[in-house]
C-alpha positions, 0 to 999 in steps of 0.5 A: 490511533496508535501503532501499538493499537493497530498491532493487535488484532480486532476481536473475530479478526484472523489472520490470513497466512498465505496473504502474509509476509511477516515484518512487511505486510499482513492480511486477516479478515474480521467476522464481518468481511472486511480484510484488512491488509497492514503495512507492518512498518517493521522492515520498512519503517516508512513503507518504501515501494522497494522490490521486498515490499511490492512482493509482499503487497502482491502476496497480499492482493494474491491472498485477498483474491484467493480468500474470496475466491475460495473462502469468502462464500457470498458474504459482505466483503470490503478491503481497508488498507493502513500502516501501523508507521505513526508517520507515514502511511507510504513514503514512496519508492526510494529514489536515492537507494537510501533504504537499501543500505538500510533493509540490506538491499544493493542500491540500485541503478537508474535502470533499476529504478525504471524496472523497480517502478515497471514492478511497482505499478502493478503493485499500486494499482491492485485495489482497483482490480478487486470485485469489493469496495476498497479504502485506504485509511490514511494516517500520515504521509503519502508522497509519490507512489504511497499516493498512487497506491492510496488513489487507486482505492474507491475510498480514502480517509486521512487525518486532519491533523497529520500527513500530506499527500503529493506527486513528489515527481512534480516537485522535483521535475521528474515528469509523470509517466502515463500510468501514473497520471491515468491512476491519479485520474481515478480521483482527480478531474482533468484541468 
């Protein structure tokens, strides 16, 4: 599926507004209960886990909650997470600071770091803390956080033909922290 295709809304979708944060995240619902939250790849081509981006996401997660809290009445509901990037689903934090020059954020410390990734598990682990079934539709790369977020769905797809997924943080020897490791034990079995 192509990124122009998922830009447009499906008939009977409407947006959310107050779950929305346009060129990073949008929230809508189709007639048949299912929110769709979007990960607009605009001021973010590669959905880094920057602080712009985990607010946006917790906006999200915020208006999901409020929506069934207020709006959604007893119908059906199920959240389905995607990216409109034809290459990546998430690509992670930014560990370099890379991404800040370029979404004109200052680069960042590793004391920075640890916090961004102090305000980020939060962020990844919201779909688990919702009352409906989750999904993440997965059509290109998840490294590092972009898999923790995509593990703490109940449910996940990915394309056959393109994308990986990785705990990037073995490949480079950085360690796991412990709520990382207990978000990945949602999917995967201890060796």
């Amino acid at each position: 599926m192509s990124s122009t295709t998922l830009k447009k809304l499906l008939p009977g979708e409407k947006l959310i507004p107050y779950g929305c944060t346009p060129g990073w995240v949008s929230l809508s619902r189709t007639e048949h209960g299912v929110y769709i939250l979007r990960m607009k790849a605009e001021a973010n081509p590669e959905n880094r886990w920057v602080p712009a981006f985990n607010a946006a996401m917790m906006k999200a997660f915020d208006g999901v909650e409020k929506h069934l809290e207020e709006e959604a009445g007893d119908t059906p509901a199920a959240l389905l997470s995607i990216s409109e990037s034809e290459k990546f689903f998430s690509n992670g934090i930014d560990p370099n600071g890379a991404y800040s020059k370029k979404l004109t954020l200052p680069r960042m410390s590793k004391i920075e770091m640890a916090e961004q990734a102090g305000l980020g598990m939060p962020a990844f682990a919201r779909p688990l803390q919702l009352p409906i079934p989750t999904v993440a539709a997965i059509n290109g790369h998840a490294f590092g956080a972009g898999m923790m977020y995509t593990s703490c769905h109940d449910y996940r797809f990915q394309r056959e033909d393109r994308g990986y997924q990785c705990a990037v943080e073995v490949e480079i020897g950085v360690g796991i922290p412990e709520p990382e490791m207990a978000m990945f034990g949602h999917i995967m079995s201890k060796p």
